[in-house]
NUZAVO-43478 format. One line per 3 residues: their letters; for each residue x negated, y negated, z of C-alpha. Coordinates in steps of 0.1 Angstrom, whole numbers. Layout:
<atoms>
A) X Y Z | ...
</atoms>
This chain:
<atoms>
XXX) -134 -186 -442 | -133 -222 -453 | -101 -229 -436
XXX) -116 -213 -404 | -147 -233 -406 | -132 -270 -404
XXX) -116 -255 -369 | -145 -246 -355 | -165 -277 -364
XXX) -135 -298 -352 | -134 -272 -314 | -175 -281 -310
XXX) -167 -312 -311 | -136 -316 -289 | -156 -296 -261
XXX) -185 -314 -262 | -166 -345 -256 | -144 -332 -229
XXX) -147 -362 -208 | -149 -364 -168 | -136 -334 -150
XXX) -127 -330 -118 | -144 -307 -96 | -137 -271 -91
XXX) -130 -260 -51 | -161 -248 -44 | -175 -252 -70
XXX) -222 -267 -61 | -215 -302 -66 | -247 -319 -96
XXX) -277 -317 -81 | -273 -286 -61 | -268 -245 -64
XXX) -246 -223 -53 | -273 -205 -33 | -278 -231 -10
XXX) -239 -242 -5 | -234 -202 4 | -259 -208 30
XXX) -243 -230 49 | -219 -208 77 | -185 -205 73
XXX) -158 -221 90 | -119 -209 97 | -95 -211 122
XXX) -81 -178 114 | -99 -144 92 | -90 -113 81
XXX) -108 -80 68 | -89 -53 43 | -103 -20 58
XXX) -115 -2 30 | -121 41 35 | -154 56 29
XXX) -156 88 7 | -156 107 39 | -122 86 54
XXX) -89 84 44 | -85 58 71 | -76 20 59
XXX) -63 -11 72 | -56 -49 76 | -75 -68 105
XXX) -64 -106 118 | -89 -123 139 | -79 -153 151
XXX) -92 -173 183 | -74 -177 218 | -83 -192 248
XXX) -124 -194 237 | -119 -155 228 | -120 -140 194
XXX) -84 -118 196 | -91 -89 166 | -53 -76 155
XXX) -63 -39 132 | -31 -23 112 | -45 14 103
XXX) -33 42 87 | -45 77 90 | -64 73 116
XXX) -66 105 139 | -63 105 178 | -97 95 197
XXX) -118 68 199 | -139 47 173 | -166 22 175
XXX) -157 -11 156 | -182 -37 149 | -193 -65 127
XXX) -221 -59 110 | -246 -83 96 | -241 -75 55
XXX) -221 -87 35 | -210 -54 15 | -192 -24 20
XXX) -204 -6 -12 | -194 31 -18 | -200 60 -11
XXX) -206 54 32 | -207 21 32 | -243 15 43
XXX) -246 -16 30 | -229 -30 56 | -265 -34 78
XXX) -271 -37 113 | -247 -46 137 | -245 -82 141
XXX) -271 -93 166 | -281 -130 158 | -297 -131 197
XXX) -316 -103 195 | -294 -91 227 | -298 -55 244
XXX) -259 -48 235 | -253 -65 199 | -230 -92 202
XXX) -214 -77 168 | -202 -45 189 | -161 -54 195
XXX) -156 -26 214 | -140 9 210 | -108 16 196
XXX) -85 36 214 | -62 53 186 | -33 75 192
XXX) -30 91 161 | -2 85 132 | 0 66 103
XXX) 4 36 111 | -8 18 143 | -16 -16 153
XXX) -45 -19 173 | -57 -51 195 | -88 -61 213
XXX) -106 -89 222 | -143 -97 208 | -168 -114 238
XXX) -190 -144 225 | -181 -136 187 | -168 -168 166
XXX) -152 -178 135 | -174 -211 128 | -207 -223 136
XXX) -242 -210 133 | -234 -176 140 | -198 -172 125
XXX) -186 -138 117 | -171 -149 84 | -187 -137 56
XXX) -203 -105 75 | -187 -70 70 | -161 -53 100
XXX) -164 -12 100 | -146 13 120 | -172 39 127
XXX) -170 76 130 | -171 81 170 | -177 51 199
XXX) -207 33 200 | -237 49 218 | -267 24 219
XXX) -293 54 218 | -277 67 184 | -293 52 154
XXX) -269 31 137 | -274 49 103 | -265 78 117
XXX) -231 71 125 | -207 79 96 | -182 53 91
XXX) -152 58 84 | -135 20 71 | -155 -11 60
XXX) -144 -44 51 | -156 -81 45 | -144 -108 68
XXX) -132 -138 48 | -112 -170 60 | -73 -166 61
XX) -61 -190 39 | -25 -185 41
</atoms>
């Protein structure tokens, strides 16, 4: 123990006197929190979402989104997703919590619009396990004030009816958009 002591004494020390630091990435900068640089919208060229299952869904994925020509161009990789057709959307949470993925909120509708700008469209699958899927989100964007980044993508259980309660729907795949970095 008295051998030990000295060491700790002598680490105290040496971390209290660390010196300047650069800063982390990231990382609130003195003078500010990390609530109110999360805030702030995110920006990216390019996205992607991992498609996670629900406890009811064995159906995954990997989605790119990327911009072309002023158009949001969403790229979904899924397996074990049967033959028919599937709302997908981006919803306004940020979580895809277990077991149905709920958590995932409302569609994304930051003008209050008739038809959410969130809704992508339907997905047309034709069964097997795996497919690549492509379609093309209207209006929806990757930077500014109302940047999908950050908000959740989920593949729902049948195609989107605007008279169905959105918490009715089952979905079946959920996943957090987040900047490609690669």
């Amino acid at each position: 123990m008295t051998r030990f002591f000295p060491i700790l004494i002598i680490g105290f020390i040496a971390a209290g006197c660390g010196g300047s630091k650069a800063a982390t990435p990231g990382a609130a900068s003195p003078g500010t929190t990390a609530k109110s640089t999360a805030a702030q919208p995110a920006n990216a060229d390019r996205a992607i979402a991992e498609l996670l299952p629900t406890a009811q869904s064995q159906t995954r994925g990997m989605v790119a989104l990327h911009t072309e020509n002023g158009k949001l161009v969403i790229t979904a990789r899924v397996q074990n997703l049967k033959t028919g057709s599937y709302g997908f959307a981006v919803h306004q949470g940020d979580k895809c919590e277990p077991p149905d993925a709920k958590t995932a909120g409302a569609i994304f509708n930051p003008q209050k619009a008739d038809k959410p700008l969130g809704f992508i469209g339907d997905l047309e699958s034709k069964g097997g396990d795996n497919q690549t899927l492509k379609i093309t989100g209207e209006g929806l964007s990757l930077s500014g004030a109302d940047s999908i980044i950050g908000h959740t993508l989920v593949l729902h259980a049948w195609p989107y009816d605007p008279s169905v309660d959105i918490q009715k729907v089952p979905f079946l795949a959920c996943g957090k958009i987040r900047p490609d970095t690669q």
